[in-house]
C-alpha positions in Angstrom: 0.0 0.0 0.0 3.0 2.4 -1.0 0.0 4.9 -2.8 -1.9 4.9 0.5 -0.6 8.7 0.9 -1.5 9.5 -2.5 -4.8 8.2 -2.1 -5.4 10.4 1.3 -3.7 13.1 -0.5 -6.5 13.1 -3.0 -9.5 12.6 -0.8 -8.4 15.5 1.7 -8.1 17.9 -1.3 -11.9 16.5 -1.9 -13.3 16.4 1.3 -12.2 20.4 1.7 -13.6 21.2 -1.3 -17.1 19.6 -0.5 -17.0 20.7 3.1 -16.6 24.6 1.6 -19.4 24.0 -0.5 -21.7 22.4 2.2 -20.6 24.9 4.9 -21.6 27.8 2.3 -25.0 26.0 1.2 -26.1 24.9 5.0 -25.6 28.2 6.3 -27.6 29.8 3.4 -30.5 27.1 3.9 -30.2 26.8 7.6 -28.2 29.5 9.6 -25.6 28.2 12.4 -27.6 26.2 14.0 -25.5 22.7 12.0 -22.6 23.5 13.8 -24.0 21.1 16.1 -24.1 18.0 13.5 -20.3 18.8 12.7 -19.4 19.0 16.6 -20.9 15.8 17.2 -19.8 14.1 14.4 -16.3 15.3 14.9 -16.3 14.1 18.8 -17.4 10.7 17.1 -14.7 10.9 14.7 -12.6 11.3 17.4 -13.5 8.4 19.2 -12.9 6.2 16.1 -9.8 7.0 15.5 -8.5 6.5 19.0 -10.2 3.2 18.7 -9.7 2.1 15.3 -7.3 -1.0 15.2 -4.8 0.3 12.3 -3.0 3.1 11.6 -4.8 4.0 8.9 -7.9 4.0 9.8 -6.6 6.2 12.9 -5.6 8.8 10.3 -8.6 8.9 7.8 -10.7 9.2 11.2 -8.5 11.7 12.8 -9.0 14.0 9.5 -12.4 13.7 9.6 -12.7 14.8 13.0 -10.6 18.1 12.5 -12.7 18.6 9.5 -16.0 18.6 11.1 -14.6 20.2 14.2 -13.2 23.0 11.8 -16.6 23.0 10.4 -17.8 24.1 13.4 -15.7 27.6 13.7 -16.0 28.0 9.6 -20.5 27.8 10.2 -20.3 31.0 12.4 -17.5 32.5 9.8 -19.5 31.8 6.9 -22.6 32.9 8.8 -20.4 36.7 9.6 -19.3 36.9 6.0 -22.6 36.4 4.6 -24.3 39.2 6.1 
């Protein structure tokens, strides 16, 4: 699994591009109030990784929790820029 970095490489450059998107679009449909989805699927991510049984999926885990838990701060940004 030599491409395994390539591979996360590639879905991290997708995930942030999808999470700008739905941030932008949730916030437009919604207001802040789905920063609480992200926060709680972030402290879930969180708990998978430091549970998951390989390295890998500790990583892919760990990501997703920063990027939900990131999602949480960029719902109130997006939510000041807009007006």
């Amino acid at each position: 699994m030599h491409y395994i970095g390539l591979l996360f490489g590639i879905y991290v450059f997708l995930t942030i591009g999808i999470y700008h998107y739905l941030i932008v679009a949730l916030e437009k449909r919604f207001g802040t109030w789905p920063w609480a989805a992200f926060l709680v699927i972030g402290l879930a991510c969180i708990y998978l990784a430091v549970t998951s049984a390989t390295e890998v999926g500790s990583m892919w885990w760990g990501y997703n929790s920063f990027v939900n838990l990131w999602s949480v701060k960029e719902m109130f940004d997006q939510h000041r820029r807009a007006q």
